[in-house]
N, CA, C and O atoms as CSV, one atom per row, in Angstrom:
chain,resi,resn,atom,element,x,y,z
A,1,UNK,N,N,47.414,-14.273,-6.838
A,1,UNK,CA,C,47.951,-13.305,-5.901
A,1,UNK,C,C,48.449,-12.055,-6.623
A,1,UNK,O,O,48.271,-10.919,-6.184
A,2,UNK,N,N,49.043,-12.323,-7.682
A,2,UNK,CA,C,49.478,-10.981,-8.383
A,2,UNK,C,C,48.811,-10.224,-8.838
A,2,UNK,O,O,49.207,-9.086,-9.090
A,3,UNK,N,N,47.140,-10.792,-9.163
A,3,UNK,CA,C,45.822,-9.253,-9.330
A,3,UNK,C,C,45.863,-8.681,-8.249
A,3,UNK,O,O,46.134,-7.486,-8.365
A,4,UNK,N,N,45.712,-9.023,-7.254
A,4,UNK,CA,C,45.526,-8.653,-5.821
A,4,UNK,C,C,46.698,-7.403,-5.431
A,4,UNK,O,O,46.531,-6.423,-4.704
A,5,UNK,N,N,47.818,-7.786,-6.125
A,5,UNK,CA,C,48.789,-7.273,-5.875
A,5,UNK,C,C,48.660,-5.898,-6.556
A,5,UNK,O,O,48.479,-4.817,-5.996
A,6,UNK,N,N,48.797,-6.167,-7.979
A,6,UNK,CA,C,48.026,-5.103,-8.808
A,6,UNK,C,C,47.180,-3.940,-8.327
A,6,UNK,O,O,47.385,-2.728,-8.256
A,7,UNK,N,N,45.754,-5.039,-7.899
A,7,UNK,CA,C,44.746,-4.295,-7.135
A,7,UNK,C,C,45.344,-2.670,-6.282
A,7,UNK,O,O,45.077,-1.483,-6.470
A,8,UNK,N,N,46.390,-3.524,-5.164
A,8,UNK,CA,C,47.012,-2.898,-4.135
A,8,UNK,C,C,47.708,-1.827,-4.644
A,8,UNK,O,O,47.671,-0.892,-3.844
A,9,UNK,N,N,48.313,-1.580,-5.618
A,9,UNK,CA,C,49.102,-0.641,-5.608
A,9,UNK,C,C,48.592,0.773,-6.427
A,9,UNK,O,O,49.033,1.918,-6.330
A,10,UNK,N,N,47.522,0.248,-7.244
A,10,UNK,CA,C,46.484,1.411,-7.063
A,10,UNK,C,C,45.882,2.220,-5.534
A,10,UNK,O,O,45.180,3.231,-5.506
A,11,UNK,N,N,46.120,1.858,-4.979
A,11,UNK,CA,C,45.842,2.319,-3.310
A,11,UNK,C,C,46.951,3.396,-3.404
A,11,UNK,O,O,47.934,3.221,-4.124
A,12,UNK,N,N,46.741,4.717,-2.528
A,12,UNK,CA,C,47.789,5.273,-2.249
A,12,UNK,C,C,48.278,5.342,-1.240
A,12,UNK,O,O,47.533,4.852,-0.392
A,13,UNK,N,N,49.321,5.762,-0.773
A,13,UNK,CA,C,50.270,5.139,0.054
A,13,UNK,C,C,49.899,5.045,1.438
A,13,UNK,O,O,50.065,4.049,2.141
A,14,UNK,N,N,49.193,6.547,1.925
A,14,UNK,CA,C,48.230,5.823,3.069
A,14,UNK,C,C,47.216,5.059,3.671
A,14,UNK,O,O,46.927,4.872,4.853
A,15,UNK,N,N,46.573,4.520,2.258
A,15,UNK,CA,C,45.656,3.524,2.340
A,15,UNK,C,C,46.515,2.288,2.183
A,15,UNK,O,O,46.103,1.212,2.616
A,16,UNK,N,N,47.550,2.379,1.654
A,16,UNK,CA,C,48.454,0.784,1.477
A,16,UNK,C,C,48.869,0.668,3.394
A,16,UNK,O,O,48.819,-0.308,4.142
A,17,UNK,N,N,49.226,1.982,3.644
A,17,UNK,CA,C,50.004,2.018,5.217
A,17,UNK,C,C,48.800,1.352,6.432
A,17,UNK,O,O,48.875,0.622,7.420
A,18,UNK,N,N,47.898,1.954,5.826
A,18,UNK,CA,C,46.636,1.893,6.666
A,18,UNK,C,C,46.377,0.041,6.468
A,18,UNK,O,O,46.408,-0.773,7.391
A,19,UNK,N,N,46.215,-0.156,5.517
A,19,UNK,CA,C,45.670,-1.971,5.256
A,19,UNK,C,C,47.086,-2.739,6.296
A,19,UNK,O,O,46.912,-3.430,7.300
A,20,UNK,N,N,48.362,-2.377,5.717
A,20,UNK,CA,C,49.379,-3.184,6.251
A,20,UNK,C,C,48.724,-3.062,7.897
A,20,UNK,O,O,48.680,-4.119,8.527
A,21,UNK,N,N,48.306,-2.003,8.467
A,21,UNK,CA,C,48.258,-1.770,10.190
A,21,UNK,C,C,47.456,-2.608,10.423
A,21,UNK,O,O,47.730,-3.498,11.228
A,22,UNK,N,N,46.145,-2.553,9.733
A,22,UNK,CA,C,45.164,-3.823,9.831
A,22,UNK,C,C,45.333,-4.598,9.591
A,22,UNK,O,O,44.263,-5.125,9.895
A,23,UNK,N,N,46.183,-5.715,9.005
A,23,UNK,CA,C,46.663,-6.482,8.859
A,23,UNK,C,C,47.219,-7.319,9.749
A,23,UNK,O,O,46.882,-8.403,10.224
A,24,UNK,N,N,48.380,-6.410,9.916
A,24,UNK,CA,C,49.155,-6.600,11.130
A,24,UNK,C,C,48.099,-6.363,12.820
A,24,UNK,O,O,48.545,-6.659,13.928
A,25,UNK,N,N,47.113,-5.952,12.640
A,25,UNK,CA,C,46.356,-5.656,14.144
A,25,UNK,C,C,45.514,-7.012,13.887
A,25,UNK,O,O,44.916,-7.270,14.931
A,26,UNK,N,N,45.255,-7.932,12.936
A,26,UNK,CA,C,44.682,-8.948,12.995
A,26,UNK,C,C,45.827,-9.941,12.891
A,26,UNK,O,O,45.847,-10.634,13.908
A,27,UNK,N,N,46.556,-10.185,12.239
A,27,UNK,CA,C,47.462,-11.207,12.914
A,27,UNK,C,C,47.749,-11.509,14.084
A,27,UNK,O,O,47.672,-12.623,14.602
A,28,UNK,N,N,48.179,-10.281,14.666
A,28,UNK,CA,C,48.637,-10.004,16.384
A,28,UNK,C,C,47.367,-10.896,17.684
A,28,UNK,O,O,47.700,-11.736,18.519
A,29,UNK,N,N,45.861,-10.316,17.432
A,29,UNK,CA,C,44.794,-10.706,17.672
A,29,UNK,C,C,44.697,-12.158,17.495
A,29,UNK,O,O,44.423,-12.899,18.439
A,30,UNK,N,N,44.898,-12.542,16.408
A,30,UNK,CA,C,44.758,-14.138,16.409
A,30,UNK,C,C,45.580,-14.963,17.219
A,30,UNK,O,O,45.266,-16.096,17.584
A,31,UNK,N,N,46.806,-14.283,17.536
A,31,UNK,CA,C,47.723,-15.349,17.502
A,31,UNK,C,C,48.056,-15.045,18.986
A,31,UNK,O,O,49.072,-15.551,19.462
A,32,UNK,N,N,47.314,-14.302,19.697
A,32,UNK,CA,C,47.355,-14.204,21.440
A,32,UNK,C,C,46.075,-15.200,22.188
A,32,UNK,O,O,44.861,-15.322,22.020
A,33,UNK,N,N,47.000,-15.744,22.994
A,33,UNK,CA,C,46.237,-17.199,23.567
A,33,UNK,C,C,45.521,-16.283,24.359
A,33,UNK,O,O,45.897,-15.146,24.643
A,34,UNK,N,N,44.224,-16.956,24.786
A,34,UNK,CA,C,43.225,-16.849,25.611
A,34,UNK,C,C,43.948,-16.381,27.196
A,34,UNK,O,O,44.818,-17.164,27.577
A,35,UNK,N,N,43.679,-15.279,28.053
A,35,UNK,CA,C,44.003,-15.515,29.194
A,35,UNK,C,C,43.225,-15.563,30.296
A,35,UNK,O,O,42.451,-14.608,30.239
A,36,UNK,N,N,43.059,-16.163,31.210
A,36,UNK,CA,C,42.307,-16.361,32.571
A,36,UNK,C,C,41.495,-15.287,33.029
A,36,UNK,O,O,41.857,-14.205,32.569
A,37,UNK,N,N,40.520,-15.241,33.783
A,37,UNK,CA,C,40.503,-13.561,34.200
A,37,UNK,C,C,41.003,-13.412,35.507
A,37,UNK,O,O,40.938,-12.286,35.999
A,38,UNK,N,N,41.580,-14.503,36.289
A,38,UNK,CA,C,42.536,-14.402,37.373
A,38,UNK,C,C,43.847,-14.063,36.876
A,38,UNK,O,O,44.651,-13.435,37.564
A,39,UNK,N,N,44.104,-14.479,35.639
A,39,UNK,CA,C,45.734,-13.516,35.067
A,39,UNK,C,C,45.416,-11.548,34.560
A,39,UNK,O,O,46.099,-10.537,34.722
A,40,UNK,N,N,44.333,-11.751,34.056
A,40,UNK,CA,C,43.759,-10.498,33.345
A,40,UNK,C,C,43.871,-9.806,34.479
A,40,UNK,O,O,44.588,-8.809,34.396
A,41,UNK,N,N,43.187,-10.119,35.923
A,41,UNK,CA,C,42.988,-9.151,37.102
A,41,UNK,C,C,44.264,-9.154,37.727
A,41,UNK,O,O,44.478,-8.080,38.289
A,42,UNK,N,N,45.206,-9.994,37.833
A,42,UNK,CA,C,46.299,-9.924,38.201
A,42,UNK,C,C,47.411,-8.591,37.565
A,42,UNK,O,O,48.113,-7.836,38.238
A,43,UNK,N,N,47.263,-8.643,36.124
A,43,UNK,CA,C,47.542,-7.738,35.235
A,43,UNK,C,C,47.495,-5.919,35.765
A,43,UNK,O,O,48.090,-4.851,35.909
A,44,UNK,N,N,46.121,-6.792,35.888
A,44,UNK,CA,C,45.290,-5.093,36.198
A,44,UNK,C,C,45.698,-4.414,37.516
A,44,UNK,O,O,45.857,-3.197,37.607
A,45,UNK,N,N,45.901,-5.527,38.821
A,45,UNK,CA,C,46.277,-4.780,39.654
A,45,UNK,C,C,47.903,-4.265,39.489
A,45,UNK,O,O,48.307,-3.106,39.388
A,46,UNK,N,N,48.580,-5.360,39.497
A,46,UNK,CA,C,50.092,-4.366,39.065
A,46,UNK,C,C,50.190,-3.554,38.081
A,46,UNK,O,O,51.218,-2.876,38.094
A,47,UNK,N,N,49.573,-3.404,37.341
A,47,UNK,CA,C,49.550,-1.861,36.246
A,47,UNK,C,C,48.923,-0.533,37.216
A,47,UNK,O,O,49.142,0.652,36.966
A,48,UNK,N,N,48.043,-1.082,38.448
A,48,UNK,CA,C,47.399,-0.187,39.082
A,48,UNK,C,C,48.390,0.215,39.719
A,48,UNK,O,O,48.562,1.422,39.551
A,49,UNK,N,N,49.485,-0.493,40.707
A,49,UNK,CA,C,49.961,-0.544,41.604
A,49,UNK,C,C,51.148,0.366,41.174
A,49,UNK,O,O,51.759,1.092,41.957
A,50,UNK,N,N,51.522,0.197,39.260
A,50,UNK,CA,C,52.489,0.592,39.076
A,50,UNK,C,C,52.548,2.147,38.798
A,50,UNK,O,O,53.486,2.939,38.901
A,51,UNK,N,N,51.116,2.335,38.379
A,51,UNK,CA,C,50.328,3.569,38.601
A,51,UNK,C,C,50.497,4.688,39.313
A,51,UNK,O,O,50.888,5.818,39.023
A,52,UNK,N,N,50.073,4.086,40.455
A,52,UNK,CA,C,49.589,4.554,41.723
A,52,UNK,C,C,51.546,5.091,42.651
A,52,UNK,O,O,51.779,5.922,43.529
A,53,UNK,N,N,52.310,4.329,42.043
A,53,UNK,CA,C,53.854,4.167,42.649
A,53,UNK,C,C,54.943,4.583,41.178
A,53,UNK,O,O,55.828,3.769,40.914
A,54,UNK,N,N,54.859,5.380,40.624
A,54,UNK,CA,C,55.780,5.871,39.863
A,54,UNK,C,C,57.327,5.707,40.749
A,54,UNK,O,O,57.591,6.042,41.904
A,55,UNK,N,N,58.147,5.088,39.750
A,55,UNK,CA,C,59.129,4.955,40.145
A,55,UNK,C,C,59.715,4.095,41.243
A,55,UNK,O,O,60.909,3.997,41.528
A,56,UNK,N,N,58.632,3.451,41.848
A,56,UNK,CA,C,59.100,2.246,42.729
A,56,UNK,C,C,59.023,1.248,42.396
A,56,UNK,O,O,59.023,0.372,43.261
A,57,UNK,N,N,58.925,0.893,41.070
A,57,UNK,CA,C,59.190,-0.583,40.435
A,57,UNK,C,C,60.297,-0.576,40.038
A,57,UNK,O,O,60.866,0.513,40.129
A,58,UNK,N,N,60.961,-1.550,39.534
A,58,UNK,CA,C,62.311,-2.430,38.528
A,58,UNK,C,C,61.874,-2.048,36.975
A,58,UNK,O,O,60.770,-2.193,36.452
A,59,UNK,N,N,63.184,-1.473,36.364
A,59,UNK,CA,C,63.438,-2.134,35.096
A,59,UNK,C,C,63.739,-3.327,34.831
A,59,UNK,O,O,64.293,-4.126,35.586
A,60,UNK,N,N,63.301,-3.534,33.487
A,60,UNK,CA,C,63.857,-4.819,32.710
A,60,UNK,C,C,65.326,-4.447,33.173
A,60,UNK,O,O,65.592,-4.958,34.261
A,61,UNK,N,N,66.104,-3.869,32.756
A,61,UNK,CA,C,67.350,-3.968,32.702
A,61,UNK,C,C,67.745,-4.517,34.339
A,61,UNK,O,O,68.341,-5.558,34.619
A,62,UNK,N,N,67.266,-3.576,35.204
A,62,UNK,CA,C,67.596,-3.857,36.314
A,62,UNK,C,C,67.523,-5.718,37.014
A,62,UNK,O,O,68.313,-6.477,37.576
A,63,UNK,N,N,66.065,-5.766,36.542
A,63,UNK,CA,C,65.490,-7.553,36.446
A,63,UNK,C,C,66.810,-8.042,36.114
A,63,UNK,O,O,67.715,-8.515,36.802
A,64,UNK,N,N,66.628,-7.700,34.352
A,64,UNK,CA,C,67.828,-8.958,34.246
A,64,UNK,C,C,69.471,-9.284,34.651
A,64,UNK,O,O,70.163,-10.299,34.579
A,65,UNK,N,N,69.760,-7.636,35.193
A,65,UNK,CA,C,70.892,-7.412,35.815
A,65,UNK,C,C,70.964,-8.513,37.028
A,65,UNK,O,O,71.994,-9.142,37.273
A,66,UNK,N,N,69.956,-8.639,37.627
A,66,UNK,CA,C,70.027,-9.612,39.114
A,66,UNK,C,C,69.845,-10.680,38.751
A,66,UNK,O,O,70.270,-11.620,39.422
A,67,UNK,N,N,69.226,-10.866,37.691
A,67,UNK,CA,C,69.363,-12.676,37.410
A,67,UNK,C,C,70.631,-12.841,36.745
A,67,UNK,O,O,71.088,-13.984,36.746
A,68,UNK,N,N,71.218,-12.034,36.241
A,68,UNK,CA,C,72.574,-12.266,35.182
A,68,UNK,C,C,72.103,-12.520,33.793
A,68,UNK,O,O,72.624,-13.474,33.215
A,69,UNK,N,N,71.195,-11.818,33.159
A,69,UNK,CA,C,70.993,-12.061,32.087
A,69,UNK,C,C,71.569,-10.758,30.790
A,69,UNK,O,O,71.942,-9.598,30.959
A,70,UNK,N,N,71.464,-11.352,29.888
A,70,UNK,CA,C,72.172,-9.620,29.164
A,70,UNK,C,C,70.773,-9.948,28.206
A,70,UNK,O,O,70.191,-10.903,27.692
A,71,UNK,N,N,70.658,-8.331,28.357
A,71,UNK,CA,C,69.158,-8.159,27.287
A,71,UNK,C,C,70.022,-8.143,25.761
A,71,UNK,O,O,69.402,-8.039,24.702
């Protein structure tokens, strides 16, 4: 691991910034479960809905205000 490491720091700093993003954009990718395409379309319409209605949805804060939760 420590050639590798080596390797790396010959990189300059936006190519080190750049690998960490990819990195991190493949971890993220792996580690999100499969979802339905009845959840996916579900998704899609309330993002539409939320769209389409600026400002007539809930905050989080507000959400957890009515359940009693503290963010």
């Amino acid at each position: 691991m420590n050639a590798i490491l080596k390797d790396l720091t010959a990189l300059g700093v936006h190519e080190r910034l750049q690998l960490v993003e990819d990195l991190w954009d493949s971890i993220a990718e792996d580690s999100l479960p499969p979802i339905s395409d009845e959840v996916y379309e579900e998704v899609c319409r309330r993002a539409a809905w939320a769209d389409a209605h600026p400002g007539h949805g809930k905050s989080l804060e507000q959400i957890a205000e009515k359940l009693g939760v503290r963010l």
